[in-house]
C-alpha positions in Angstrom: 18.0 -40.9 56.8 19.8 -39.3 53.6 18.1 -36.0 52.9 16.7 -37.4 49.3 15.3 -40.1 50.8 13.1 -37.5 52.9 12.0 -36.0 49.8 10.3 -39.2 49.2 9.1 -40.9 52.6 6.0 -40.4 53.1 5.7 -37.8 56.2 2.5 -39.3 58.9 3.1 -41.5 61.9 3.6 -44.6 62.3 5.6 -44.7 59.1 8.3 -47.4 60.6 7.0 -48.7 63.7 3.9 -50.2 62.5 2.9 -53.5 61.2 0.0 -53.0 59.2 -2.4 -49.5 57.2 -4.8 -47.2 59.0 -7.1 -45.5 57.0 -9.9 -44.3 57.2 -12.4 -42.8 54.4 -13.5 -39.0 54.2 -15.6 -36.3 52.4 -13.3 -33.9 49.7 -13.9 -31.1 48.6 -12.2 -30.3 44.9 -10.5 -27.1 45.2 -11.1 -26.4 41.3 -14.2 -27.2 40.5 -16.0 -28.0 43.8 -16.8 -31.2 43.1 -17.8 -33.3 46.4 -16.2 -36.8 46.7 -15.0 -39.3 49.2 -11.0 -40.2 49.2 -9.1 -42.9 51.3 -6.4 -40.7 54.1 -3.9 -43.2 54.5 -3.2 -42.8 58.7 -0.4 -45.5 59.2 1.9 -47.8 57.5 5.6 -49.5 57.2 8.2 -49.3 54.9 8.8 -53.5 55.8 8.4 -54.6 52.2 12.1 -53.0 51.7 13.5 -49.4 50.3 15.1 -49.9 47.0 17.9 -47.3 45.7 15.6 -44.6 44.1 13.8 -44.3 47.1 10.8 -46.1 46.7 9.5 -47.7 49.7 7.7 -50.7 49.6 5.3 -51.8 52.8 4.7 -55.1 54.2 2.4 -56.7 52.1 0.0 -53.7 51.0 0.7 -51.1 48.9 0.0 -47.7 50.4 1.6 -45.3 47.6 -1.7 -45.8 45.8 -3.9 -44.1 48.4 -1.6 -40.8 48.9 -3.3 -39.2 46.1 -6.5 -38.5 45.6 -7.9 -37.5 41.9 -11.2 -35.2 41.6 -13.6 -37.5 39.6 -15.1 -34.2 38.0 -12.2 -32.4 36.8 -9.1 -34.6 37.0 -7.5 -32.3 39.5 -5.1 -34.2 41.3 -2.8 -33.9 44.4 -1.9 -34.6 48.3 -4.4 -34.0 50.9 -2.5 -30.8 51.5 -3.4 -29.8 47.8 -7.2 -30.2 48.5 -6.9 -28.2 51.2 -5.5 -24.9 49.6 -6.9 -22.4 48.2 -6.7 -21.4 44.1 -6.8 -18.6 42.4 -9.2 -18.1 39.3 -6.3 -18.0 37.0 -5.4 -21.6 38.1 -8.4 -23.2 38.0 -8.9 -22.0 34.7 -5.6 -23.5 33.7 -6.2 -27.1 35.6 -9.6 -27.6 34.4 -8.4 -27.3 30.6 -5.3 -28.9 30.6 -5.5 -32.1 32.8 -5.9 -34.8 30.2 -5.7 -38.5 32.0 -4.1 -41.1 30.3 -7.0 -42.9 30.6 -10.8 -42.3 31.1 -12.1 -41.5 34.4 -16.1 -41.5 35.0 -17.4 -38.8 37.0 -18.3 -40.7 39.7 -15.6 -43.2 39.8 -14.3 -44.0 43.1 -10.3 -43.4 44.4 -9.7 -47.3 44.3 -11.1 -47.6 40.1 -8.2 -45.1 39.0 -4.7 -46.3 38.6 -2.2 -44.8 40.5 0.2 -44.3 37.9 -3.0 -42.5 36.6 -3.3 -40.2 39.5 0.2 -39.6 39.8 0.7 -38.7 36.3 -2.2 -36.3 36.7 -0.6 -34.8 39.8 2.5 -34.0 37.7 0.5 -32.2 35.0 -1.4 -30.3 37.8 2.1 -29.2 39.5 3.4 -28.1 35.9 -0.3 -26.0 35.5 0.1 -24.5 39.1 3.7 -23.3 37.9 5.3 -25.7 41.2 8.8 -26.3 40.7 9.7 -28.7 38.8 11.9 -31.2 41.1 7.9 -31.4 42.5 6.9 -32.4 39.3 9.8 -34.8 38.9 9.1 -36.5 42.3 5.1 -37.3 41.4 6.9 -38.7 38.0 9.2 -41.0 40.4 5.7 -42.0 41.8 3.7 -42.9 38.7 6.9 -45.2 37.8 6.9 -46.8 41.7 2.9 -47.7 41.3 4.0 -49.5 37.8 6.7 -51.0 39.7 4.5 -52.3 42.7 1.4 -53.5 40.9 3.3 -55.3 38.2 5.1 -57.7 40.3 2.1 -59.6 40.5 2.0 -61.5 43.7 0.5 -65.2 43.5 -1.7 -65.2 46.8 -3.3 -68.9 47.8 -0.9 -70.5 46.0 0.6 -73.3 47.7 2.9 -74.4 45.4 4.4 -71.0 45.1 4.6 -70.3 48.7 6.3 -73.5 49.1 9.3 -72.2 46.5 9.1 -69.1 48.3 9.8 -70.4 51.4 12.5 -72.5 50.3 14.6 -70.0 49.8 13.9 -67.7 53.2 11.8 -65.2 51.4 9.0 -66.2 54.2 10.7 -64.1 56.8 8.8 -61.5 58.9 10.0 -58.5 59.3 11.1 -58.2 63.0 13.1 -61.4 62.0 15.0 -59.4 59.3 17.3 -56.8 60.5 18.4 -55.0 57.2 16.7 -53.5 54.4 14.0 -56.2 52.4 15.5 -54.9 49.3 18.8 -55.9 49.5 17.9 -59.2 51.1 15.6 -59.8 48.4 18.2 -59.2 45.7 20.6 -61.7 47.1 18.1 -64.2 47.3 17.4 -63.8 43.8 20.8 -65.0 43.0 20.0 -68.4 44.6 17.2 -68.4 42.6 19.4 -67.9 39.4 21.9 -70.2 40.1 19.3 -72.9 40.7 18.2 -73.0 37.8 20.8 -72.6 35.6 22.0 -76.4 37.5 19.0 -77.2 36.1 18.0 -77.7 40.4 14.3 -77.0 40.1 12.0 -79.0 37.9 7.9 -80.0 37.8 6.0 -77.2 38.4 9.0 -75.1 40.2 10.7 -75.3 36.7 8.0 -72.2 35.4 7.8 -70.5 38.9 11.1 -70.4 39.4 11.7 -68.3 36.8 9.1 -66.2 37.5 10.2 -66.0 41.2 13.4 -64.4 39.4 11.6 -61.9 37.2 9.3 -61.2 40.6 12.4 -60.2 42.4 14.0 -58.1 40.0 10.6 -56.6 39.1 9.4 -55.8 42.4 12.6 -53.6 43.0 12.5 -52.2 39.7 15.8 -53.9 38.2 13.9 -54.1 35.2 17.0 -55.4 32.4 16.7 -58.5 34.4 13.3 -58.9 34.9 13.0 -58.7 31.4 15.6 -61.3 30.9 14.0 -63.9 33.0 10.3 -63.0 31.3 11.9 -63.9 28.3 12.7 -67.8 29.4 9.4 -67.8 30.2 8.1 -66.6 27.1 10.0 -70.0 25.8 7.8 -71.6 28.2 4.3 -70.2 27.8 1.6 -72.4 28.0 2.8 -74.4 30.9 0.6 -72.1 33.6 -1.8 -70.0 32.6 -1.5 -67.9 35.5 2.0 -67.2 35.3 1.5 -66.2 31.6 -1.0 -64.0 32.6 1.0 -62.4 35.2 4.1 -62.0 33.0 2.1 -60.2 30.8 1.0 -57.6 33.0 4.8 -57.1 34.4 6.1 -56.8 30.7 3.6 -54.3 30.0 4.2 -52.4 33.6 7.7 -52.2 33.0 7.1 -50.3 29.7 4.6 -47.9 31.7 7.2 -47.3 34.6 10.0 -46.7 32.0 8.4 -43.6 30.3 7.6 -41.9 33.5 11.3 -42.7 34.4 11.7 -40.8 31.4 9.8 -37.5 32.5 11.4 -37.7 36.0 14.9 -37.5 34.4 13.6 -34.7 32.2 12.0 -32.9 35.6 15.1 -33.8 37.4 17.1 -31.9 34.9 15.6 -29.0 35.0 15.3 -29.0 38.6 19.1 -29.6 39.0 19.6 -26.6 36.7 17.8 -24.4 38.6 19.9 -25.1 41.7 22.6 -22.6 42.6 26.0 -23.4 43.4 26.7 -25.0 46.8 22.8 -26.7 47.0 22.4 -28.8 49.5 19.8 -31.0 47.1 21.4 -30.3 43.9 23.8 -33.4 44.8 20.5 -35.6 45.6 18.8 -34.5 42.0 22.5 -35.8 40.5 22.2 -39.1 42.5 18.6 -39.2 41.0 19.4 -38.8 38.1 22.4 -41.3 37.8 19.5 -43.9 39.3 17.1 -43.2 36.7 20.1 -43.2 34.0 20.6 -46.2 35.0 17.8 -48.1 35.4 16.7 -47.0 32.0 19.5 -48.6 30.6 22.2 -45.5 29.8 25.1 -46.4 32.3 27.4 -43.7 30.7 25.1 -41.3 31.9 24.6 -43.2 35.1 28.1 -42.9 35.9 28.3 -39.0 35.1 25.8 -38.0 37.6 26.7 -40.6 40.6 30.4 -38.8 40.3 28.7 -35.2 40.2 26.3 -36.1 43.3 30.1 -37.7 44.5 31.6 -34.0 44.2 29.1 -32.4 45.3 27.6 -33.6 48.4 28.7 -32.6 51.8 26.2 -35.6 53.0 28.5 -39.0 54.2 25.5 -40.9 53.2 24.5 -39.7 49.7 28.4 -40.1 49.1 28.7 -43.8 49.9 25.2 -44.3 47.7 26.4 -42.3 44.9 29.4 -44.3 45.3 28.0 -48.0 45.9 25.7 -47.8 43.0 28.5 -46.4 40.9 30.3 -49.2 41.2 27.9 -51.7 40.4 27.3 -50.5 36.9 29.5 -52.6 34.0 32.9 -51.5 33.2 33.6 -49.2 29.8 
C-alpha cells in the first residue's frame, strides 16, 4: 500500500479480510462540553466495493465512512473516537464551542445516523482548524466530506428487478472473491459497455432510461463526476419516463455540487499543507499527487498535470510514481 493511501484507510481490523460491518453502539462523552451521548464504533469492514484514485474506499454494499465520526449533539464538536478520548484545554473549548457552525441544523438530541456525514466531516474540519491541527488533517476530513457526497449520491435502486436484471447483464453482479482486482477499475470499464450500448441505440423499453442512469451511477459512484453529469443530462431529456430515476438523478446532481466545494477546501488544505513540507518530504510528493487528483476531478487539467509531474519528481515511492504517472496520462492533450 502507497503511503497516501495509508493516510486515508481506515486503521481497525478486519479492514480487508472481512465480508460484512461490526459495530456496536456505545456511551460518549463530549470532551468540550460534557455532553453525554451514544455513537456507533464501527469494529470491522471491507474495502470490496472498490478504491478509486483519491483514495476513497468504498465497502461491499454498506457504507462505513459515515459511522467514523461522531458529532456531539450539544456543541457540534466533532471528531474520531481518538478525539473524544483526549483531553482539552480551556482555551480550546472555548474556541470549539463558538466557532463550530454546521452547515445544517442539528437538534440536541439528534442521534449519529440523523446527521449527514458530509455534515460531520465538514464539522471535523472546522474543529481541526479551531484546535490549531495541521492542516493536511484538515485537508484529509475535507477529502471525507466530498467521499460521503460521493457515496450517498449514487443512489442505489434496491428491489428493483428490472434494474438488477441490466445490472447483471453486464457482470456488475460479481461477488467479490470472484473479482480479483480493484472494483473501481472494473466498474469503470464496464461502464464503457454501457456507453457504447446505447449509443447503438442496443437497449430500449424500460433499459432505455436505466441505462443511462446505470452510466451516470458508475461514473458517480467513483466520483468521475464530468461524466456523470453528462449522462444526467440525457436523462434530463428524458424525465418523466420513471419517477424514481428522476428522483435519484436529482439527488446525484445535487451531491456532486456538495462534493465539489469540499474538493475545493481540500485543495486549499492541501496547499498549504504541501507548503509547509520541507525539502526532501517523504509526503510532500503524496499532497502533489492529491492535489493533481482534486485538480482534476474538479475540472482544471492544466493544474492536474502540474502537480502529478511534481509528485513524479519528487517521490522516491515506485508506487506513487506509476499513479502520478497513470493518471497523468489519462488527462486530454493541450
Amino acid at each position: 500500500m502507497t503511503p497516501f493511501l495509508l493516510l486515508t484507510v481506515m486503521n481497525y481490523p478486519g479492514w480487508f479480510i472481512t465480508g460484512g460491518d461490526e459495530k456496536k453502539t456505545v456511551d460518549v462523552v463530549c470532551p468540550a462540553d460534557g455532553h453525554k451521548f451514544q455513537a456507533v464504533e464501527m469494529l470491522v469492514t471491507n474495502n470490496w466495493g472498490g478504491r478509486d484514485y483519491d483514495g476513497c474506499n468504498h465497502a461491499f454494499k454498506t457504507t462505513p465512512l459515515e459511522y467514523l465520526v461522531w458529532v456531539c449533539p450539544s456543541c457540534k464538536f466533532a471528531g474520531r473516537k481518538r478525539d473524544f478520548g483526549a483531553a482539552l484545554d480551556e482555551g480550546t473549548k472555548k474556541s470549539l464551542l463558538a466557532g463550530l457552525k454546521p452547515m445544517e441544523e442539528i437538534k440536541r438530541g439528534a442521534k449519529q445516523g440523523e446527521i449527514p456525514g458530509h455534515v460531520k466531516y465538514d464539522l471535523m474540519a472546522q474543529a481541526a482548524a479551531l484546535r490549531g491541527a495541521p492542516p493536511a488533517e484538515r485537508a484529509l476530513a475535507y477529502m471525507h466530506a466530498a467521499w460521503s457526497c460521493r457515496q450517498q449520491g449514487a443512489v442505489y435502486f434496491e428491489d428493483f428487478d428490472e434494474w438488477e436484471n441490466l445490472r447483471k447483464g453486464y457482470g456488475l453482479d460479481v461477488q467479490p472473491m470472484n473479482l480479483k482486482r480493484n472494483r473501481t477499475d472494473f466498474e469503470l470499464e464496464a461502464v464503457k459497455k454501457v456507453e457504447k450500448d446505447v449509443e447503438q441505440k442496443k437497449v430500449f423499453g424500460p433499459n432505455k432510461v436505466l441505462a443511462r442512469y446505470l452510466a451516470a451511477y458508475l461514473y458517480r459512484k467513483h466520483g468521475e463526476n464530468a461524466e456523470a453529469e453528462r449522462w444526467l443530462a440525457e436523462l434530463s431529456n428524458l424525465k418523466g419516463e420513471n419517477s424514481v430515476v428522476d428522483a435519484a438523478a436529482e439527488k446525484m446532481k445535487a451531491s456532486i455540487a456538495r462534493e465539489r466545494e469540499f474538493q475545493k477546501k481540500a485543495i486549499e488544505a492541501y496547499q498549504a499543507a504541501l507548503e509547509k513540507e520541507p525539502d526532501g518530504s517523504k509526503v510532500a510528493p503524496e499532497f502533489a499527487y492529491l492535489l493533481g487528483e482534486l485538480h482534476r476531478r474538479t475540472g482544471d487539467p492544466k493544474a492536474a498535470s502540474t502537480f502529478y509531474q511534481k509528485a513524479i519528481d519528487t517521490t522516491s515511492s515506485d508506487a506513487v510514481r506509476k499513479l502520478a504517472q497513470d493518471q497523468q496520462s489519462k488527462l486530454p492533450k493541450p
